[in-house]
DRENFI-220908 format. One line per 5 residues: number of its first residue (from 1); their letters; for each residue x, y, z of C-alpha. Coordinates in nm, 3 decimals. Layout:
// residues N
NUM	a	X/Y/Z | ... $
END
This chain:
// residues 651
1	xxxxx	10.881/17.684/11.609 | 10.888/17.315/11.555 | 10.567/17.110/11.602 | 10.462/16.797/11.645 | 10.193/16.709/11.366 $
6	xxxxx	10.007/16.403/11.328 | 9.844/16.263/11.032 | 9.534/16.014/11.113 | 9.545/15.733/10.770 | 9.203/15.559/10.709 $
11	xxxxx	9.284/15.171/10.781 | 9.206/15.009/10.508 | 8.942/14.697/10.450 | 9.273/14.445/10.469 | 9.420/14.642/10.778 $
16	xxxxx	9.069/14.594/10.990 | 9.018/14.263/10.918 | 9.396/14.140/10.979 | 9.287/14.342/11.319 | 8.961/14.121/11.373 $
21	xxxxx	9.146/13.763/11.253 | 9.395/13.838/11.568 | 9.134/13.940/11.804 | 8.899/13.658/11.749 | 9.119/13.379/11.594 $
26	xxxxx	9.135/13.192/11.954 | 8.770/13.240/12.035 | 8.640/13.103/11.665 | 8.888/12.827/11.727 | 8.748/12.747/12.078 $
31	xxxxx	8.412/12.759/12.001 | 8.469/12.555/11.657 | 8.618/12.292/11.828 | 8.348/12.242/12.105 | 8.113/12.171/11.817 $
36	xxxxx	8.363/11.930/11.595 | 8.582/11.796/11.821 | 8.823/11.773/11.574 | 9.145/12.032/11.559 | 9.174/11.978/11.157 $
41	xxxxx	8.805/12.002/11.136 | 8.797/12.314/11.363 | 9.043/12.515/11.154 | 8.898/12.436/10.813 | 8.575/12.530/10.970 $
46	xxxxx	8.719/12.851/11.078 | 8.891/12.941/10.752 | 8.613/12.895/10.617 | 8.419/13.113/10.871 | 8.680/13.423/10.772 $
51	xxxxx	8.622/13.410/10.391 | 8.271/13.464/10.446 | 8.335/13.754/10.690 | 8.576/13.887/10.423 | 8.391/13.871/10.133 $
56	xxxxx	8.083/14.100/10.316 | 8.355/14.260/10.554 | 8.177/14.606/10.412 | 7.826/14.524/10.516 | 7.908/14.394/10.890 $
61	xxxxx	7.788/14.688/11.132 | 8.135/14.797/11.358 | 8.094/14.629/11.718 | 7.903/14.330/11.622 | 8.166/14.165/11.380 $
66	xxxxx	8.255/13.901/11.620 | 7.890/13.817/11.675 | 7.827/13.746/11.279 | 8.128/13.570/11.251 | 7.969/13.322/11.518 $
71	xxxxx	7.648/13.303/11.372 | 7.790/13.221/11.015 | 8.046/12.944/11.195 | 7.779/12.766/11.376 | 7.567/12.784/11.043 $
76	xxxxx	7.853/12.592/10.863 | 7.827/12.352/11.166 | 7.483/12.279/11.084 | 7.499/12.232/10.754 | 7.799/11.973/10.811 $
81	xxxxx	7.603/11.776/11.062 | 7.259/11.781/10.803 | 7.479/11.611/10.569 | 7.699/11.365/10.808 | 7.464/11.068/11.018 $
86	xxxxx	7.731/11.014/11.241 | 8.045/11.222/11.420 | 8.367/11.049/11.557 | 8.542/11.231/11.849 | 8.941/11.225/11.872 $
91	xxxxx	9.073/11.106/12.183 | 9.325/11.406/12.178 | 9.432/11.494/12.581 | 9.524/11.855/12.536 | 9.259/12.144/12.385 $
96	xxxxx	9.468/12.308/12.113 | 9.269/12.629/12.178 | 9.450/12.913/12.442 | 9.221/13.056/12.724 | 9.070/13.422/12.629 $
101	xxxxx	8.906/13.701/12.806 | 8.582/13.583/12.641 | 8.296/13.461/12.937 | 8.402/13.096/12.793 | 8.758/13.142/12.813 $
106	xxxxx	8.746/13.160/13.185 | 8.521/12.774/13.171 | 8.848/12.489/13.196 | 8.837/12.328/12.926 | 8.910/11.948/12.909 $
111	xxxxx	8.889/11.598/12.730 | 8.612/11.524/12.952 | 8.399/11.803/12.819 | 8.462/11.778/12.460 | 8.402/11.357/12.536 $
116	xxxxx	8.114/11.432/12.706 | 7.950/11.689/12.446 | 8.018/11.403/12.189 | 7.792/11.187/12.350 | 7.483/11.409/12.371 $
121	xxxxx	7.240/11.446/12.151 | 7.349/11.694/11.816 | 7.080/11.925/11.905 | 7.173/11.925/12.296 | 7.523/11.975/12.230 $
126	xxxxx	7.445/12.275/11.995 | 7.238/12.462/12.267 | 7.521/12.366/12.548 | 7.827/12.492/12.359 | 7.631/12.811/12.293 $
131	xxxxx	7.416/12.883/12.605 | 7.749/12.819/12.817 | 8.017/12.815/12.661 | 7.983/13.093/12.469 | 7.717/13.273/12.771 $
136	xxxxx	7.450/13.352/12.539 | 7.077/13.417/12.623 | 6.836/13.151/12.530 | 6.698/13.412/12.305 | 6.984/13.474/12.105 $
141	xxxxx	7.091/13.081/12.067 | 6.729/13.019/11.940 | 6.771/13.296/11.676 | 7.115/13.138/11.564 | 7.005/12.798/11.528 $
146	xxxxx	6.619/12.908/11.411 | 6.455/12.697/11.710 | 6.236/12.853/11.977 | 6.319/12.930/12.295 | 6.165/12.664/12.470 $
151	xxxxx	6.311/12.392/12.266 | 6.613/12.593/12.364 | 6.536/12.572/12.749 | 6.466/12.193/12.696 | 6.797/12.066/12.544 $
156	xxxxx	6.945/12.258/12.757 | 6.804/12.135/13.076 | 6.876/11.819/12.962 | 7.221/11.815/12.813 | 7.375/11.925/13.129 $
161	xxxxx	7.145/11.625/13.320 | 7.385/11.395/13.065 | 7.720/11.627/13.148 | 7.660/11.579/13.501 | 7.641/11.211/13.445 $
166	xxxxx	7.947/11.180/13.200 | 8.208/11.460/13.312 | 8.513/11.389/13.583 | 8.694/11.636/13.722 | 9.006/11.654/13.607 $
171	xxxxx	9.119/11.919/13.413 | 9.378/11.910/13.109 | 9.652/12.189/12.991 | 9.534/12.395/12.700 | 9.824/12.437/12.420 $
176	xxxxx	9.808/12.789/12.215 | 9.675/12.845/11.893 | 9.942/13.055/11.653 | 9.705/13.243/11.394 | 9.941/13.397/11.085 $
181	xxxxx	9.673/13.684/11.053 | 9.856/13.767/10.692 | 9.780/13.354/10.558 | 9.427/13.368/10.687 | 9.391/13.725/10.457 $
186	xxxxx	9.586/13.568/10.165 | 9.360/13.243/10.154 | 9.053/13.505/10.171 | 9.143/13.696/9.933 | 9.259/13.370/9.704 $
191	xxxxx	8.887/13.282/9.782 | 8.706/13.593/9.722 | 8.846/13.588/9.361 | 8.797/13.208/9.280 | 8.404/13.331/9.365 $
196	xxxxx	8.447/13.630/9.170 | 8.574/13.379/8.890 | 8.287/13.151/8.963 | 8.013/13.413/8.940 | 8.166/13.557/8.602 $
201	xxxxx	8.141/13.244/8.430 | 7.865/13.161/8.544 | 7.700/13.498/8.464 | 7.841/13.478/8.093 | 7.681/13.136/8.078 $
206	xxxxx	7.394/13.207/8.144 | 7.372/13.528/7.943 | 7.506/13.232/7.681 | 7.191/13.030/7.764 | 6.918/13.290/7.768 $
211	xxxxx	7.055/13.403/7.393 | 7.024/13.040/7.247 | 6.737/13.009/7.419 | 6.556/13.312/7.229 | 6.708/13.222/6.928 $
216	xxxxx	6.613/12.838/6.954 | 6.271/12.835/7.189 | 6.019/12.616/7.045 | 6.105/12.257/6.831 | 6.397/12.338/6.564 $
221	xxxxx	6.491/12.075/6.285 | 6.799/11.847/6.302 | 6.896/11.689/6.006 | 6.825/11.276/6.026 | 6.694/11.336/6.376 $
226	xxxxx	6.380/11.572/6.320 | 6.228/11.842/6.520 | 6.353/11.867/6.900 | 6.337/12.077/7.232 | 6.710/12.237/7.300 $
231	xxxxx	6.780/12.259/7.685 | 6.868/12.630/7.656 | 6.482/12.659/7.469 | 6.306/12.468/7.740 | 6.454/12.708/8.014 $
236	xxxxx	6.300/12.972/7.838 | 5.993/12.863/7.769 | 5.960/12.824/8.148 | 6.076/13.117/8.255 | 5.825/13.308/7.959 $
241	xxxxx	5.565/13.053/8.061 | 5.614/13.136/8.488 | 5.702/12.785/8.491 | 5.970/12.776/8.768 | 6.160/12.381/8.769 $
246	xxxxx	6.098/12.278/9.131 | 5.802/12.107/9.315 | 5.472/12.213/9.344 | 5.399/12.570/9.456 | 5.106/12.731/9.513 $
251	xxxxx	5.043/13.078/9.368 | 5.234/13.274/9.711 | 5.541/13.064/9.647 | 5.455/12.739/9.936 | 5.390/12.436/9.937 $
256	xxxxx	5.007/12.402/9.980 | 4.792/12.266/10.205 | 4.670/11.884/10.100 | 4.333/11.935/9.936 | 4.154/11.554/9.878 $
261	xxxxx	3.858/11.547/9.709 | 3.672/11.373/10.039 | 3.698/11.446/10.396 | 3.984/11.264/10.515 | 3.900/10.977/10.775 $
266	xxxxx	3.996/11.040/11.140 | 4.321/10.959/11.280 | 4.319/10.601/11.376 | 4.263/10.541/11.766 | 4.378/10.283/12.027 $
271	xxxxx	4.262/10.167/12.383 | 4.566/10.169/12.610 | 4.726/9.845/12.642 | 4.791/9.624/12.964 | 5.002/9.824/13.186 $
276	xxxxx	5.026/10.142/12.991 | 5.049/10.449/13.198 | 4.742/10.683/13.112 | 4.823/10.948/13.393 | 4.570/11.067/13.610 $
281	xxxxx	4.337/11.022/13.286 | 3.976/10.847/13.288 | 3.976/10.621/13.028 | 4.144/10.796/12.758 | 4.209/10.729/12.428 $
286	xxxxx	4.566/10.718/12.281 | 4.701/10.836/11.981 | 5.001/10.753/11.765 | 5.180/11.095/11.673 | 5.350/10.867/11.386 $
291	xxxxx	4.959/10.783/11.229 | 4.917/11.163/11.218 | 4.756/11.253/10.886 | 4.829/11.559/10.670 | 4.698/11.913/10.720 $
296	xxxxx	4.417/11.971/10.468 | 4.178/12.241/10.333 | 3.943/12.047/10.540 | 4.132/12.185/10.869 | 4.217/12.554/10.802 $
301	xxxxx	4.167/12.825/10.526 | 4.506/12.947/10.418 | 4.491/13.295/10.398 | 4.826/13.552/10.383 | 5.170/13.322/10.296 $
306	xxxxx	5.514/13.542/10.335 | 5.782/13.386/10.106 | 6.120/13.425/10.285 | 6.492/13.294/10.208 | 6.778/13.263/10.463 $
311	xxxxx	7.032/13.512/10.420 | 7.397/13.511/10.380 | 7.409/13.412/10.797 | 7.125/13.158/10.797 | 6.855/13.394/10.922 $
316	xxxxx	6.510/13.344/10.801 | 6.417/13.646/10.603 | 6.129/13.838/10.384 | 6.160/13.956/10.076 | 6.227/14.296/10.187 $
321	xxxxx	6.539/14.171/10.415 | 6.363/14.196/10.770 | 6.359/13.887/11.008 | 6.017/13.637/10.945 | 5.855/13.642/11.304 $
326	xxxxx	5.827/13.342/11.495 | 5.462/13.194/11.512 | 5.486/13.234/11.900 | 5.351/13.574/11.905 | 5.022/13.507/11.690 $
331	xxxxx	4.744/13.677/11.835 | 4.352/13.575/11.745 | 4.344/13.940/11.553 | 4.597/13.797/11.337 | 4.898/14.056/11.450 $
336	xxxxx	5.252/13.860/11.472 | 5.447/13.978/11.786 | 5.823/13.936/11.787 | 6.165/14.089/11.907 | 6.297/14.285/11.625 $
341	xxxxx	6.453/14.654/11.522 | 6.303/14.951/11.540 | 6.301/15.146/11.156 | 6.359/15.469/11.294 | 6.625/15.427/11.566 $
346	xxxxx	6.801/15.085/11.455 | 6.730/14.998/11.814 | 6.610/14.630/11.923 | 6.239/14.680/11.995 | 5.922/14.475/12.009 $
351	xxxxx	5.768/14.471/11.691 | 5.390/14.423/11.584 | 5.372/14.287/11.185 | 5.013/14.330/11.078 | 5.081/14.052/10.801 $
356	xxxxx	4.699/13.911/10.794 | 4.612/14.298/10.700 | 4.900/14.371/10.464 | 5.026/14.698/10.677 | 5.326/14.810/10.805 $
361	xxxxx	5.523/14.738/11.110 | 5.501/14.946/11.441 | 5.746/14.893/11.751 | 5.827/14.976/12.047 | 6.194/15.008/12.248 $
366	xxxxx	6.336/14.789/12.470 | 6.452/14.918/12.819 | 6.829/15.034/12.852 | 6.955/14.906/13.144 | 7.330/15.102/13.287 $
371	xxxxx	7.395/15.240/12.931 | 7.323/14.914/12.793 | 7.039/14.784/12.615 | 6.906/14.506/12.719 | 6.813/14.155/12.517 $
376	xxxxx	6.486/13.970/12.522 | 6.444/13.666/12.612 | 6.077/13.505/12.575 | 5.748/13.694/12.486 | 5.358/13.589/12.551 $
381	xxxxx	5.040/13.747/12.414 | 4.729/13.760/12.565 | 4.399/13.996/12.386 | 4.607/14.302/12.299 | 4.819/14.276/12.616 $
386	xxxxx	5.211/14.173/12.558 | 5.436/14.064/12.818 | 5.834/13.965/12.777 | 6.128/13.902/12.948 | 6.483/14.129/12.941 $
391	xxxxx	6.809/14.009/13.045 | 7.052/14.285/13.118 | 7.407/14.305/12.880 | 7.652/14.102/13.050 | 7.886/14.402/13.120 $
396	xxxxx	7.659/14.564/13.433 | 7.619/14.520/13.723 | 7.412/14.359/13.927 | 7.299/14.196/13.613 | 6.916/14.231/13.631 $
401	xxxxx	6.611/14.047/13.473 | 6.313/14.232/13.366 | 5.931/14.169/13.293 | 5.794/14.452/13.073 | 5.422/14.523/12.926 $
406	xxxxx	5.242/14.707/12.687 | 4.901/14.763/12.551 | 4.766/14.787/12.152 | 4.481/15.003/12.155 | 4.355/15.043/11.798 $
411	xxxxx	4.701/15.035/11.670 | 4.862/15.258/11.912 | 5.132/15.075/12.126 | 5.098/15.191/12.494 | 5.442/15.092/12.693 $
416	xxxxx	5.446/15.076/13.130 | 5.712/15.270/13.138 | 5.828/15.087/13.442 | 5.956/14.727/13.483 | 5.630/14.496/13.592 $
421	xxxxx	5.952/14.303/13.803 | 6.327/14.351/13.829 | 6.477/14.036/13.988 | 6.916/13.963/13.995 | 6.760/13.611/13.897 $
426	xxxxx	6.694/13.451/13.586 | 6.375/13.440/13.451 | 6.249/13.096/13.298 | 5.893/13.090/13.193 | 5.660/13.349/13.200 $
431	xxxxx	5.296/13.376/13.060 | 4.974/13.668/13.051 | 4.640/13.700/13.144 | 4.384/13.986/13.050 | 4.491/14.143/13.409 $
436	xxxxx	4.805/13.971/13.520 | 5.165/13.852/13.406 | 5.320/13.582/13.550 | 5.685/13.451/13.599 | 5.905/13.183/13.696 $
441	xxxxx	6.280/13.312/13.871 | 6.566/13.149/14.019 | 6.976/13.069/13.987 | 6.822/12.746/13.756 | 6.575/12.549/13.607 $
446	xxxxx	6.548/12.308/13.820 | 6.551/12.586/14.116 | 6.218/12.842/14.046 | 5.964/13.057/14.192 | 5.625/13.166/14.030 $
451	xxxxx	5.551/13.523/14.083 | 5.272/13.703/13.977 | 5.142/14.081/13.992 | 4.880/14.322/13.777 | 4.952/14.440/13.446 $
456	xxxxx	4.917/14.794/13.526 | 5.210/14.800/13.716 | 5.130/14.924/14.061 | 5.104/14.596/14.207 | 5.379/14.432/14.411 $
461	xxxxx	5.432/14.117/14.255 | 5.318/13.779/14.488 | 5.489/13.453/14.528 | 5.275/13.193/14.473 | 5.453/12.839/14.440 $
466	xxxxx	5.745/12.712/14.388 | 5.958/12.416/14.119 | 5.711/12.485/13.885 | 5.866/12.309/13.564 | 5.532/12.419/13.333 $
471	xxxxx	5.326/12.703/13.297 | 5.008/12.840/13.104 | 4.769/13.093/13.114 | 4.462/13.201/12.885 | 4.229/13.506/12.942 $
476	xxxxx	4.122/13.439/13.293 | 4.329/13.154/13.444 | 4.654/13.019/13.463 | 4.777/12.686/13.509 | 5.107/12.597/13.667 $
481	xxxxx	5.291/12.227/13.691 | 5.478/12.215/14.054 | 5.689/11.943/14.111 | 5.712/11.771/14.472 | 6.035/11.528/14.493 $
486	xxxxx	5.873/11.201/14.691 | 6.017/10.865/14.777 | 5.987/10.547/14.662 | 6.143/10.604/14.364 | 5.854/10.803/14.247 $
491	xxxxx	5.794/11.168/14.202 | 5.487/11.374/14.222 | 5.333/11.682/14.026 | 5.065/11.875/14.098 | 4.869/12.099/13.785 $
496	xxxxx	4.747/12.397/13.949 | 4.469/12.625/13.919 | 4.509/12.990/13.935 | 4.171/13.164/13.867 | 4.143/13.438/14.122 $
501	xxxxx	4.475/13.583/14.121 | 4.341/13.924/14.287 | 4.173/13.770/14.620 | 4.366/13.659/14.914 | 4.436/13.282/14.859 $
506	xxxxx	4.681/13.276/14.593 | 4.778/12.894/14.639 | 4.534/12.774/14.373 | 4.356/12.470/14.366 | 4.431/12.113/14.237 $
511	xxxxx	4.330/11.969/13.920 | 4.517/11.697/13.835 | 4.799/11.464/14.077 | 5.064/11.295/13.830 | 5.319/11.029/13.967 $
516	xxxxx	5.571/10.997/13.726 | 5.984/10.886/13.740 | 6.200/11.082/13.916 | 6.402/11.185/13.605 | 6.089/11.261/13.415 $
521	xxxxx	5.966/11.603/13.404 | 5.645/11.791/13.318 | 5.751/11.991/13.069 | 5.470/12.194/12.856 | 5.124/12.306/12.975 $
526	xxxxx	4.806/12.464/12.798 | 4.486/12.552/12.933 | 4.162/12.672/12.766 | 3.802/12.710/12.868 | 3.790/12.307/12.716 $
531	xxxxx	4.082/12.147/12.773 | 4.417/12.134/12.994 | 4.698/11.976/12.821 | 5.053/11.885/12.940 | 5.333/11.633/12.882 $
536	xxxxx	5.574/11.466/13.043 | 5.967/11.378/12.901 | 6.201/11.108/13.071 | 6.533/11.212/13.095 | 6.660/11.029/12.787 $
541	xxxxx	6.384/11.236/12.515 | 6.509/11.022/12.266 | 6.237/10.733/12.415 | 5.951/10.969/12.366 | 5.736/11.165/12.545 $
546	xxxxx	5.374/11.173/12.610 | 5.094/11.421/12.562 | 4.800/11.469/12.803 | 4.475/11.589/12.686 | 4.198/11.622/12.932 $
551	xxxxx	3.872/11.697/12.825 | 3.679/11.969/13.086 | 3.349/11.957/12.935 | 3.327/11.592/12.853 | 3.461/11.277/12.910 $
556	xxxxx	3.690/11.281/12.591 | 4.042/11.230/12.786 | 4.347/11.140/12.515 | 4.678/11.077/12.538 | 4.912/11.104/12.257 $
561	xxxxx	5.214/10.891/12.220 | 5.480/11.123/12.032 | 5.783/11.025/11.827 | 6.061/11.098/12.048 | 6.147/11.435/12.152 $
566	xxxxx	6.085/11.743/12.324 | 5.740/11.931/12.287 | 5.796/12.295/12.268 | 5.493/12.599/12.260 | 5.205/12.382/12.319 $
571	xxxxx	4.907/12.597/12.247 | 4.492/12.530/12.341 | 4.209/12.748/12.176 | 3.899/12.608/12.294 | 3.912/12.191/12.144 $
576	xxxxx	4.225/12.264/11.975 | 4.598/12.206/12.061 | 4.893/12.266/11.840 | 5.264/12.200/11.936 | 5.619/12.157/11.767 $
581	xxxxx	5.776/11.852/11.850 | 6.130/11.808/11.800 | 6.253/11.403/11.757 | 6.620/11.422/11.949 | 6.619/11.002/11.876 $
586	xxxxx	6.747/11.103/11.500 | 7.118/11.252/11.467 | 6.968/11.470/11.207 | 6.684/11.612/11.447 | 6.384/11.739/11.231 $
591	xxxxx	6.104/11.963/11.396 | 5.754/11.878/11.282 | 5.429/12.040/11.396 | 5.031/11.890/11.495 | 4.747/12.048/11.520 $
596	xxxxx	4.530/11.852/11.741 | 4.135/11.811/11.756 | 4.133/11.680/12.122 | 3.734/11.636/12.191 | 3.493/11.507/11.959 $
601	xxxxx	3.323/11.761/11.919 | 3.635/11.958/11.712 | 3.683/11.698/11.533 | 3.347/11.613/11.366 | 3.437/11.226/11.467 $
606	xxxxx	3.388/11.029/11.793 | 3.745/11.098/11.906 | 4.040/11.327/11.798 | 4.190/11.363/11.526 | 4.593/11.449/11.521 $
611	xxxxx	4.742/11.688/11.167 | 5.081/11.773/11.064 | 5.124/12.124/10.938 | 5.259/12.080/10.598 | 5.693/12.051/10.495 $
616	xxxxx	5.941/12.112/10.716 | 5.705/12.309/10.978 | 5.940/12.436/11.211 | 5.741/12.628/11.429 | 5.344/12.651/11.456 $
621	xxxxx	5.103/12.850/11.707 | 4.788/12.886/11.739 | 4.524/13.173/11.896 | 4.157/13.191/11.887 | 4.037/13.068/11.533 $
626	xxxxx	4.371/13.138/11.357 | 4.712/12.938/11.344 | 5.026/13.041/11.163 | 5.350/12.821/11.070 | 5.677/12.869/10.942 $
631	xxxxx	5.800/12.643/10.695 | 6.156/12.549/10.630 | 6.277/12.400/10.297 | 6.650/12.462/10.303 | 6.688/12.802/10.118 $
636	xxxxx	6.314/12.904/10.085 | 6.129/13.000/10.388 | 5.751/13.059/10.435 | 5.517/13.231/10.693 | 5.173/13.142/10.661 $
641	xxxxx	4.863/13.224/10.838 | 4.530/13.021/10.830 | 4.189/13.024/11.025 | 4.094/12.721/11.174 | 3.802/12.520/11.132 $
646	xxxxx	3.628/12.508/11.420 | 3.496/12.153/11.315 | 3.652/11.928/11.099 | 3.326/11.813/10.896 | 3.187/12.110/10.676 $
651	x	2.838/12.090/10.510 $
END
């Protein structure tokens, strides 16, 4: 009898990736040319995207190729526009990129919209292209351009402010894109061995090096010139010595905290001049951000620093491969909260790093939502309780928003098994109490409502304002910045109160009344037991914003007048503020971070005193008496963890 038989042939490494070159050639393309505006440019970018892909084609995990691929594109992006001060837009009227069934594919894309991305801001720009074009969660754009989330949230409420403002309607036909999936494998390959080449060479070269420099370490006689150093001998005698060539580095591998010999003097103070707005401030003090001296051993005691590198797709790493936590989840116990994966399962999970005490990680999953697992979006510690955000996979329906909870008790993680809220909204901001987690929903930014309910989970969650563009909470009270539209060319917001969040009247009470311009915005908040901080951004962030400081137990109001730019994760712990400040006004931006002595009595003077965190601090927190920073040079990454003074003079 004659049957029909089948033989199943393992596609081979070429065969899969010709496969993913046609599948995602037009999306690349698209997404390339949203960030270059250039169709040369966009290709070149892309090519260069695939020989990447191709060369670790064996490590990429199945399902998420197209999602590395992205991340190592917009990476080369970055790069180009760290070493280019200025871009120049074509005036081309077609899109040479074909609509897909990607989210973005479905967007029209026009002249307008790659005219109007050229004009905003690089940063803004970035964070548009990706949040929605591309339809990713604010958490995932923050991890692919190593920002936090709510310098995420800011560029992004304010690039599409300056799309509104610059976009006609008017849409353009899109011409194809023909991808010769065999030339882009060719070219990879051609590139995979000119690197193999490279590395070989290289590798004999050294090997070459190391050999003379053995043989020839230490002074060795020429004739008529006398005793000399070869090159190959002084590499040797460095790397014998643990001499590495580079700058300064303290025994962990970072660049140290500034250690003078004296105390340093305070930062230098100003009255406000003639017609300078102070807020609803008694007569403050203000404060250049641009006199800010350097962080010393005067401020903090440097205690664990976690040397870190970016790997092959830009992502800030440990020595041991896994992802180096964002400061934002520093608690005053010195545990590092952040979104990672889970050892056991390789599912995302929130993970707990003990890296003060040197121990290992413990997690806990994330909720699966329709088959799907969910991604996080923003987290917030409070004592031992943690609260974050989910944001269900774009593929169910309804597409839900979560707030979740759990509990560290002695080491053990403690998870409410059930949602604290499940909203079809977005969530925005959200912060923790000891007893209660709060949230901000709605369609947009600009369009919110603050809920709040118990952390145990039986309570039914309570509205209690709403346009809130700000909010902050510490132990026992929250603070919340509602906005009120007014007339006269004016607008008004309110900071708000919360303090008994279980009685009856959950409207809060009234601390502070700020008139402001209708296209500025409160945009940060802190609160402690001391002071209540907050600051306000114009619509253009490249003019600056301001920081509030008032002072509850004294009369030690500030201001601080920053260097352009968007403040994101402003932190209080009793007299002290820290915040990352981001300065849109350069086309390069550059993230730099302060801690803040707001009252004189932190700062040991008869004012405050303003610090930057040391290098390229990218991110900073702080939490009871410790802080914690991540520093960014290029390459080399660092995590380091401090305690805080308390006062800046020490006996």
């Amino acid at each position: 009898m004659a049957r029909d038989v089948s033989v199943e042939v393992p596609r081979t490494r070429d065969a899969e990736f010709t496969e993913f070159v046609r599948d995602s050639s037009a999306y690349l393309h698209r997404t390339a040319y949203l960030l270059c505006g250039d169709r040369h440019r966009a290709e070149e970018l892309v090519q260069s995207t695939f020989e990447r892909v191709y060369r670790t084609w064996a490590k990429v995990k199945p399902g998420t190729e197209r999602a590395y691929a992205r991340r190592i594109l917009v990476n080369l992006r970055i790069d180009a526009w760290r070493h280019a001060h200025r871009e120049s837009f074509p005036g081309d009227d077609n899109i040479p990129i074909p609509p897909t069934s990607d989210h973005a594919g479905h967007v029209v894309l026009r002249d307008e919209l790659v005219r109007g991305l050229a004009r905003l801001p690089l940063n803004q720009r970035r964070v548009v292209v990706l949040r929605h074009l591309l339809d990713l969660p604010e958490a995932e754009v923050a991890r692919e351009l190593g920002i936090a989330v709510g310098t995420v949230k800011a560029a992004n409420s304010r690039g599409l402010a300056r799309l509104r403002d610059l976009l006609v309607a008017q849409a353009e036909v899109v011409e194809p894109v023909v991808v010769d999936e065999k030339a882009v494998l060719d070219r990879s390959r051609a590139a995979l061995r000119r690197r193999r080449t490279r590395q070989a060479v290289g590798t004999v070269c050294v090997a070459v090096l190391l050999v003379l420099g053995v043989l020839t370490r230490g002074p060795v006689t020429l004739p008529w010139v006398g005793p000399v150093v070869l090159p190959g001998g002084e590499l040797i005698a460095r790397l014998l010595d643990g001499r590495i060539p580079g700058p300064d580095l303290d025994p962990t591998g970072n660049a140290p905290v500034v250690c003078p010999e004296e105390l340093p003097g305070p930062t230098p103070t100003r009255a406000p001049e003639a017609g300078e707005d102070v807020g609803p401030l008694r007569d403050p003090v203000v404060v250049d951000a641009a006199d800010a001296r350097s962080l010393s051993c005067y401020d903090v005691d440097v205690e664990p620093s976690t040397p870190g590198y970016r790997d092959q797709s830009g992502v800030p790493v440990s020595a041991d491969g896994e992802s180096l936590p964002e400061p934002r989840g520093l608690t005053d116990a010195g545990l590092l909260w952040q979104f990672g994966e889970n050892r056991e399962t390789g599912s995302p999970s929130i993970v707990q790093n003990s890296w003060a005490l040197g121990t290992s990680s413990s997690s806990s999953s994330l909720t699966s939502y329709q088959g799907a697992t969910v991604t996080p979006t923003d987290l917030t510690v409070t004592g031992n309780r943690v609260v974050w955000s989910e944001y269900a996979a774009k593929n169910t329906s309804p597409r839900a928003s979560f707030v979740r909870t759990l509990i560290d008790s002695r080491g053990f993680l403690t998870t409410v098994v059930d949602p604290l809220a499940t909203t079809e909204e977005r969530l925005w901001l959200i912060a923790t109490t000891r007893e209660h987690a709060l949230w901000t929903a709605g369609p947009t930014a600009d369009d919110t409502r603050l809920f709040a309910t118990t952390l145990d989970g039986d309570g039914t969650p309570a509205e209690l304002a709403a346009g809130v563009t700000a909010l902050a909470a510490d132990e026992d009270e929250v603070i919340a910045a509602v906005r009120n539209p007014g007339g006269g060319g004016t607008s008004t917001t309110t900071i708000r109160v919360f303090d008994d969040l279980t009685g009856a009247d959950v409207t809060g009470t009234v601390l502070v009344e700020i008139e402001h311009d209708p296209s500025a915005e409160v945009a940060a908040a802190a609160v402690s037991d001391d002071v209540v901080a907050w600051t306000v951004v114009p619509a253009d962030a490249r003019t600056g914003g301001t920081l509030y400081a008032l002072d509850r137990t004294g009369d030690g109001d500030s201001v601080v007048r920053l260097d352009g730019g968007v403040v994101d994760d402003l932190r209080a712990s009793g007299s002290l503020l820290s915040w990352t400040s981001t300065d849109t006004a350069s086309d390069n931006p550059a993230d730099t971070s302060y801690l803040y002595r707001a009252t004189a009595s932190a700062s040991g003077y008869d004012g405050p005193d303003l610090a930057r965190y040391p290098g390229g601090s990218v991110a900073a927190s702080l939490s009871g008496e410790r802080t914690a920073w991540l520093e960014d040079a290029g390459a080399r990454q660092w995590l380091v963890e401090a305690a805080v003074v308390p006062t800046l003079g020490r006996d």
